[in-house]
N, CA, C and O atoms as a GROMACS GRO file, in nm:
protein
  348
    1UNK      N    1   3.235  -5.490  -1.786
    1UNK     CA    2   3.255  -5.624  -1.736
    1UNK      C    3   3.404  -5.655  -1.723
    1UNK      O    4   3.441  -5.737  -1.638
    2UNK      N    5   3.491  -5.596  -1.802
    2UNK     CA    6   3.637  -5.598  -1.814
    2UNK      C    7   3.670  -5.588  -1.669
    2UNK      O    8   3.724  -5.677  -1.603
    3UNK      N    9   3.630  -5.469  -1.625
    3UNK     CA   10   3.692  -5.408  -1.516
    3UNK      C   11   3.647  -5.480  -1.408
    3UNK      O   12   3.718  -5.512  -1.312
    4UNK      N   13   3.509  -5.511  -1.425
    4UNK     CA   14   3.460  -5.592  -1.262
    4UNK      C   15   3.573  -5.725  -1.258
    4UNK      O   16   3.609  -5.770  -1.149
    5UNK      N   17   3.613  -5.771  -1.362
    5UNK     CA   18   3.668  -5.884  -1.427
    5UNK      C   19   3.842  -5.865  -1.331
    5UNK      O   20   3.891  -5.939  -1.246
    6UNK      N   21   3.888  -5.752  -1.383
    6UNK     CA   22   3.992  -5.714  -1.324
    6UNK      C   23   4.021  -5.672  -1.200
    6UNK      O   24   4.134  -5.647  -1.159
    7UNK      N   25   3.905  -5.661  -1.130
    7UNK     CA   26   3.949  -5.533  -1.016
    7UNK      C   27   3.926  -5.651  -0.893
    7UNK      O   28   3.952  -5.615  -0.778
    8UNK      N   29   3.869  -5.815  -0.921
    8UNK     CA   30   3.877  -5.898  -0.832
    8UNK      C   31   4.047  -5.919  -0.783
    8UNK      O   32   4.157  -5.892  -0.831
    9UNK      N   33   3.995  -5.982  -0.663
    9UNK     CA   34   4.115  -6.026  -0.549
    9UNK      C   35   4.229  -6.139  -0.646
    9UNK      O   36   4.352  -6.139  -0.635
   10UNK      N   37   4.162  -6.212  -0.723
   10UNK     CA   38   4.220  -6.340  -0.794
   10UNK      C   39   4.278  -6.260  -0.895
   10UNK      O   40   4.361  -6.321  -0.963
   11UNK      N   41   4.259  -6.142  -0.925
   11UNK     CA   42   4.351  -6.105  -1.102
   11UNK      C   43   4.441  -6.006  -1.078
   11UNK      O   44   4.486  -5.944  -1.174
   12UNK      N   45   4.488  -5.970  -0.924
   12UNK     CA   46   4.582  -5.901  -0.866
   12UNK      C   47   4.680  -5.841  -0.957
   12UNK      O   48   4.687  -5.722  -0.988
   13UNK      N   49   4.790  -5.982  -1.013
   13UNK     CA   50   4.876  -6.005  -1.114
   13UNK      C   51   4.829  -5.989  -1.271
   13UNK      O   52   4.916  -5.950  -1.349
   14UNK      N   53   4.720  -6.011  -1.314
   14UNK     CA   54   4.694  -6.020  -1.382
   14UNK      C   55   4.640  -6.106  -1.453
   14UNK      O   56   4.688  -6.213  -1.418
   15UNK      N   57   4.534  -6.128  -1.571
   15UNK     CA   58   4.486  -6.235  -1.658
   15UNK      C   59   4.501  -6.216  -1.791
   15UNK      O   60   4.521  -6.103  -1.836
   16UNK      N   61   4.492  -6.325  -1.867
   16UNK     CA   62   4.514  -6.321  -1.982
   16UNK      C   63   4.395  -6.356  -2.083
   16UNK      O   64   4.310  -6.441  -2.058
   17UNK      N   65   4.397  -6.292  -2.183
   17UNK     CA   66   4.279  -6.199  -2.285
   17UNK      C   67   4.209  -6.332  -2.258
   17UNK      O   68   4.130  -6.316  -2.165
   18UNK      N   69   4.208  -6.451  -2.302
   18UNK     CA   70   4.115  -6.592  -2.321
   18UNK      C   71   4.074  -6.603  -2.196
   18UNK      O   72   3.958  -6.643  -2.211
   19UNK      N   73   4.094  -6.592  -2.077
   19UNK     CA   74   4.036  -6.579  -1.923
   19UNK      C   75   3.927  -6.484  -1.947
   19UNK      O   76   3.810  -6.522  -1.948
   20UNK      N   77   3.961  -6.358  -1.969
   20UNK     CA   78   3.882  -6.290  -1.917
   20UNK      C   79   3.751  -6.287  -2.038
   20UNK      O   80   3.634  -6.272  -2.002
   21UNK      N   81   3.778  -6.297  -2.141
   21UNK     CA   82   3.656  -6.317  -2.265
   21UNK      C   83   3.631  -6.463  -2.213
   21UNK      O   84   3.602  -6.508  -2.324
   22UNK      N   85   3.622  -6.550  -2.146
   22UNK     CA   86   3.584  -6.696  -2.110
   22UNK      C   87   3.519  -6.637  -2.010
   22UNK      O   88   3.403  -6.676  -2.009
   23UNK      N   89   3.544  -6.556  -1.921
   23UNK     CA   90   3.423  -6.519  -1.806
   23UNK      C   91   3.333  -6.417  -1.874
   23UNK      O   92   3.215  -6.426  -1.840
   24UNK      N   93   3.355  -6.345  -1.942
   24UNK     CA   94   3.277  -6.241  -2.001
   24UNK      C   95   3.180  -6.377  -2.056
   24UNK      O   96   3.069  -6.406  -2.012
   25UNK      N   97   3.234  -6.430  -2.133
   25UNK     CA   98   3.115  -6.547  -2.229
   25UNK      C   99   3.029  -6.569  -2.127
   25UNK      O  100   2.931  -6.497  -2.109
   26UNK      N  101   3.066  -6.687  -2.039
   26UNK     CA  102   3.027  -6.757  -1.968
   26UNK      C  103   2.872  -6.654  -1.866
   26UNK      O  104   2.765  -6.692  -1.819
   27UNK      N  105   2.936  -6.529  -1.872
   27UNK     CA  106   2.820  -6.433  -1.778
   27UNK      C  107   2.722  -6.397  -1.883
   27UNK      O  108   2.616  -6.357  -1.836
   28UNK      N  109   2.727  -6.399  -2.006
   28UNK     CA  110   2.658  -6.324  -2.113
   28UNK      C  111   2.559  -6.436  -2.152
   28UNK      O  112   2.437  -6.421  -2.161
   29UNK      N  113   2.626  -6.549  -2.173
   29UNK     CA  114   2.549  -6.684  -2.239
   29UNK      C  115   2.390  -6.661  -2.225
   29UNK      O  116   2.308  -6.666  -2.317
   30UNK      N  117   2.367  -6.636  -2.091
   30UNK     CA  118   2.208  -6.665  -2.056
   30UNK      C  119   2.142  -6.585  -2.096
   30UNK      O  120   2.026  -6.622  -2.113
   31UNK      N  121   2.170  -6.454  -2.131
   31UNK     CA  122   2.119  -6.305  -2.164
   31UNK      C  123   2.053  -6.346  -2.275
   31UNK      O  124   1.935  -6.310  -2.282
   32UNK      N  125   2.101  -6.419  -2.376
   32UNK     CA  126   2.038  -6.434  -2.512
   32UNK      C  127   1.977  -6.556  -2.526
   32UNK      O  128   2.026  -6.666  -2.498
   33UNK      N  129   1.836  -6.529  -2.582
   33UNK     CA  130   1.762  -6.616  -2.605
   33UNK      C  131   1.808  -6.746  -2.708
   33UNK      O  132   1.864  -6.855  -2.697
   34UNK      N  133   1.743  -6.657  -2.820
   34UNK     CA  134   1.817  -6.709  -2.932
   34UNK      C  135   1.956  -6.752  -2.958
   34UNK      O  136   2.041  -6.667  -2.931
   35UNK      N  137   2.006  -6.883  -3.012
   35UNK     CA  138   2.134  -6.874  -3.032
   35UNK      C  139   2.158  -6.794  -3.173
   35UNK      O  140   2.276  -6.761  -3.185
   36UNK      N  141   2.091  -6.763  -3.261
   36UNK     CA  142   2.132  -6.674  -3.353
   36UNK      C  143   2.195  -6.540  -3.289
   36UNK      O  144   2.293  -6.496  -3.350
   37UNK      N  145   2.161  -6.483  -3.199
   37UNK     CA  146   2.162  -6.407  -3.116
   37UNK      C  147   2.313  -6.399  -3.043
   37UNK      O  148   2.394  -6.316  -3.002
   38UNK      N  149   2.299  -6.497  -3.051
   38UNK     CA  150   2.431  -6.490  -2.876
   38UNK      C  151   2.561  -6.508  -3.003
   38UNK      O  152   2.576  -6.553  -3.116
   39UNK      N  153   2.652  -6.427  -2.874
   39UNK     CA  154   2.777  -6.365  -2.966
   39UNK      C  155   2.842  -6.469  -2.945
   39UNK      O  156   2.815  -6.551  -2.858
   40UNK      N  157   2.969  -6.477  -3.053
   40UNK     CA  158   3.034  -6.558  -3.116
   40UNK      C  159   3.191  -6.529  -2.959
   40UNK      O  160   3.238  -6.427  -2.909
   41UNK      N  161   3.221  -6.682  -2.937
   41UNK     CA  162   3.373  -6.663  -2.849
   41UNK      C  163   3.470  -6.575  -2.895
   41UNK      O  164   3.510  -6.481  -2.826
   42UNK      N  165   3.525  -6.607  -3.051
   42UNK     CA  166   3.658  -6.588  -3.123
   42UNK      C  167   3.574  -6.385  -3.108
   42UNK      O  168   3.621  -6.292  -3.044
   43UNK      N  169   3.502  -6.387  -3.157
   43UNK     CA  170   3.442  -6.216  -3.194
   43UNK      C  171   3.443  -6.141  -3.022
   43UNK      O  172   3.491  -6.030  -3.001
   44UNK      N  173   3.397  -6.204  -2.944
   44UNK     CA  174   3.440  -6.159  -2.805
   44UNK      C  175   3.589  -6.140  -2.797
   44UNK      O  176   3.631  -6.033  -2.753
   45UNK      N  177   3.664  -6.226  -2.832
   45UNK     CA  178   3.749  -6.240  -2.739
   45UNK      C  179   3.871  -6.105  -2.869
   45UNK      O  180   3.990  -6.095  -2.839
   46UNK      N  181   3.841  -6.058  -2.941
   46UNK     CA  182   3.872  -6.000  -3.024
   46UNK      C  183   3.852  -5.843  -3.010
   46UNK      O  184   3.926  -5.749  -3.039
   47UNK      N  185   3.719  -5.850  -2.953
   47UNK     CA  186   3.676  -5.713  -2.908
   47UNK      C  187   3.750  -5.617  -2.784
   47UNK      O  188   3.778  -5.501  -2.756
   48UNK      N  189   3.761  -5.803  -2.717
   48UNK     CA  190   3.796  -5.752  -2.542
   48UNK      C  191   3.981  -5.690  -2.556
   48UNK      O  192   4.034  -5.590  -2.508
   49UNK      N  193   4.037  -5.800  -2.641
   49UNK     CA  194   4.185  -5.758  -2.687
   49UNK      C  195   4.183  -5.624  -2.726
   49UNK      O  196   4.243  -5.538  -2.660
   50UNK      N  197   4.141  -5.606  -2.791
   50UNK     CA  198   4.075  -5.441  -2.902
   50UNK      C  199   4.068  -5.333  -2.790
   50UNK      O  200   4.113  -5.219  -2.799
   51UNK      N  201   4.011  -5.381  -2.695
   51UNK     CA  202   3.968  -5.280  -2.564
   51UNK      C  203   4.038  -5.257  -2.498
   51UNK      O  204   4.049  -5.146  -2.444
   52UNK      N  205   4.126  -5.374  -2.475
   52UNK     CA  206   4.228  -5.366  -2.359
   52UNK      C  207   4.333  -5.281  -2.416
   52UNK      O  208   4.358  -5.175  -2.359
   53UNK      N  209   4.419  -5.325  -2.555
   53UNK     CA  210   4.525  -5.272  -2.594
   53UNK      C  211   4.526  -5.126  -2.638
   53UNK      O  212   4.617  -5.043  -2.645
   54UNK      N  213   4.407  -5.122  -2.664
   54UNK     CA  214   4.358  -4.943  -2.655
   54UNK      C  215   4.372  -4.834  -2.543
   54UNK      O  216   4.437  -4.729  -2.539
   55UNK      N  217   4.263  -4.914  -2.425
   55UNK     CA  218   4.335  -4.840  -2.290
   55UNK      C  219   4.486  -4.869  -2.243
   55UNK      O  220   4.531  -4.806  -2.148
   56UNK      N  221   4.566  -4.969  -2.313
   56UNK     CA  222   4.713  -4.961  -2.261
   56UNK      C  223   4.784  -4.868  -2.321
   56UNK      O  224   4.886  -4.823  -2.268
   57UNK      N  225   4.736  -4.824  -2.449
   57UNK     CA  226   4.820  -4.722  -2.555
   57UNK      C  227   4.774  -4.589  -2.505
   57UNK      O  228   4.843  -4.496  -2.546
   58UNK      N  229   4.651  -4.550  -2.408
   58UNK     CA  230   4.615  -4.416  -2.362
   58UNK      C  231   4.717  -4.350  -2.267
   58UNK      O  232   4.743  -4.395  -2.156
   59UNK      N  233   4.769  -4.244  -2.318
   59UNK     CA  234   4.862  -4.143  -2.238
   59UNK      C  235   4.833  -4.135  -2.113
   59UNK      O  236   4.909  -4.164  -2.020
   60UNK      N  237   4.679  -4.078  -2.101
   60UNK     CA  238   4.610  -4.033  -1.963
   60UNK      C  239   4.464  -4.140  -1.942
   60UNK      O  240   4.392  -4.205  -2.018
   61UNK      N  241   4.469  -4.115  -1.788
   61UNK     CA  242   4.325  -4.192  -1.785
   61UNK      C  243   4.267  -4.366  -1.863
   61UNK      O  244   4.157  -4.413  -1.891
   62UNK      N  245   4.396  -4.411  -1.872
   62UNK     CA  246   4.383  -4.548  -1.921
   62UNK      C  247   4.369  -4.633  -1.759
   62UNK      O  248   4.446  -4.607  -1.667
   63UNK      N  249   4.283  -4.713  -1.748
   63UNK     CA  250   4.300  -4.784  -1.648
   63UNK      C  251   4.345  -4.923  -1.661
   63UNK      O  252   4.308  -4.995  -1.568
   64UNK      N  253   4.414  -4.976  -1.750
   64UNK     CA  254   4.467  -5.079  -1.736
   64UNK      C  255   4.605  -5.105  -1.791
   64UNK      O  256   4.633  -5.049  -1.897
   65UNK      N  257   4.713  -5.197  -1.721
   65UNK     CA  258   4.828  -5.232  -1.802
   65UNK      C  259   4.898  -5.369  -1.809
   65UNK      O  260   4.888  -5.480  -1.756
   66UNK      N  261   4.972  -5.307  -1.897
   66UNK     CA  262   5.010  -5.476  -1.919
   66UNK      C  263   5.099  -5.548  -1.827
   66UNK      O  264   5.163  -5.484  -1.744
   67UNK      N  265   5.108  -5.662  -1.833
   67UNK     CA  266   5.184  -5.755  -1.699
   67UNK      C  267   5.312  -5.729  -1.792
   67UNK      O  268   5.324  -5.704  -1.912
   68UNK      N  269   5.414  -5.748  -1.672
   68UNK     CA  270   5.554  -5.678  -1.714
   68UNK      C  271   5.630  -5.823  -1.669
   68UNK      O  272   5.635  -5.860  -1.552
   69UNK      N  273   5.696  -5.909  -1.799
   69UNK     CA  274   5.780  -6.018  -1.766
   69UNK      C  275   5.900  -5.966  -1.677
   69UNK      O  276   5.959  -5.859  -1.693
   70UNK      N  277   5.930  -6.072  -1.571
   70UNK     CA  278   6.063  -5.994  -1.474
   70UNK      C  279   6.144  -6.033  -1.557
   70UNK      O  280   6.234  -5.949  -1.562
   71UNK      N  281   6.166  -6.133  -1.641
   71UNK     CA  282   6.327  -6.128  -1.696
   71UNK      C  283   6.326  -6.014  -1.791
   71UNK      O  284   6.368  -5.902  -1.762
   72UNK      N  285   6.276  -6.048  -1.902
   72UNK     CA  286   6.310  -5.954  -1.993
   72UNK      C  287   6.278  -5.835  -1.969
   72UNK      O  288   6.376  -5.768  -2.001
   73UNK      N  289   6.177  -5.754  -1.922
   73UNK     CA  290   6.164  -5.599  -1.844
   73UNK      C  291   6.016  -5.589  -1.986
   73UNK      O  292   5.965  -5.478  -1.996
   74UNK      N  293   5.974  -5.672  -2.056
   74UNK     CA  294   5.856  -5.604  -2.182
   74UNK      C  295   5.732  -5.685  -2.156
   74UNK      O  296   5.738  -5.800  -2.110
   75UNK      N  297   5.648  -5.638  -2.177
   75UNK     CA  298   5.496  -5.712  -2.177
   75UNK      C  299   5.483  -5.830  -2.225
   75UNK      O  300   5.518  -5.875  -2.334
   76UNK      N  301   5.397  -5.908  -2.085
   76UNK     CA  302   5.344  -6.030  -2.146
   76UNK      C  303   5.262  -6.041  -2.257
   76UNK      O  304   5.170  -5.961  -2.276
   77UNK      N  305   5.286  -6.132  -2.332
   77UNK     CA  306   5.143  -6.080  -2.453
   77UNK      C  307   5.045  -6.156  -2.430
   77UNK      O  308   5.045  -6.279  -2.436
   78UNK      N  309   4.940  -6.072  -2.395
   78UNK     CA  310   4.806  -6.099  -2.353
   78UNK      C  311   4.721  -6.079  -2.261
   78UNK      O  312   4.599  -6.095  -2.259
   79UNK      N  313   4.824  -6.026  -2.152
   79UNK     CA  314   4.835  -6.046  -2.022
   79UNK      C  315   4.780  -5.872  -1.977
   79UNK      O  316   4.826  -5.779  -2.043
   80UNK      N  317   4.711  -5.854  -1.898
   80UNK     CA  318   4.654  -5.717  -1.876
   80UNK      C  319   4.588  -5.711  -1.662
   80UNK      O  320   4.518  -5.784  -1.590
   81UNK      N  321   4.647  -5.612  -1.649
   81UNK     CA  322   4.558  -5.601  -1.554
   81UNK      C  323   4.562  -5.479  -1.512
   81UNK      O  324   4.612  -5.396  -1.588
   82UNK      N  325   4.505  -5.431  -1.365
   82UNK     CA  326   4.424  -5.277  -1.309
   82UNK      C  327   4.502  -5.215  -1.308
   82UNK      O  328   4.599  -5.280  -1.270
   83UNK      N  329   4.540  -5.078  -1.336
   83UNK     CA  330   4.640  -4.984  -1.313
   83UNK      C  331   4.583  -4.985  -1.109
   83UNK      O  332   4.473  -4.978  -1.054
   84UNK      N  333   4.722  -4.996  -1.058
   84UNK     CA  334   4.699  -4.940  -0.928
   84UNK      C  335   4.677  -4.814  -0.861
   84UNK      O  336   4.768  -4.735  -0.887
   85UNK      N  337   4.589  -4.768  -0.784
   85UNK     CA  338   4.528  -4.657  -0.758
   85UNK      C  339   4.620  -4.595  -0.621
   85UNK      O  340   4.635  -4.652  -0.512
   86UNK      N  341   4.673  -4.464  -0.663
   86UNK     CA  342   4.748  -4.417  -0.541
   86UNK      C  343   4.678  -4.327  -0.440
   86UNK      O  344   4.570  -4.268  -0.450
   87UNK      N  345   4.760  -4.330  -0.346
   87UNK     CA  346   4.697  -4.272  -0.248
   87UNK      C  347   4.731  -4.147  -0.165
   87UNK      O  348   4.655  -4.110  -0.076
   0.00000   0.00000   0.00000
């Protein structure tokens, strides 16, 4: 879901971790019956960070990176989007 999340026209630049666990929520909500059931925001949005900063630390075959502030030249914190695909 990350990736369908990312690979839209609107997240070009990039989104940040609470965006994209707010659409992840928001698509999941209905899936679960029970609210005992249905996952917690803060625990999503924890997982998705977890996921992301993992594939940014992968040498090879990571498909995502972090948004790069123009002044200072270092990562936004939070901020993630598609590695671009060459051609």
């Amino acid at each position: 879901m990350i990736e369908s999340i990312l690979s839209q026209k609107e997240a070009k630049n990039g989104l940040h971790v609470n965006v994209i666990a707010a659409h992840i929520f928001n698509k999941t909500i209905n899936l679960f019956e029970a609210p005992e059931h249905a996952l917690n925001y803060e625990v999503l949005k924890k997982k998705v960070n977890a996921i992301l900063s993992a594939e940014v630390k992968k040498k090879k075959g990571g498909k995502y990176l972090k948004v790069i502030n123009p002044k200072t030249g270092k990562g936004r914190k939070g901020f993630y989007k598609m590695k671009s695909k060459k051609i």
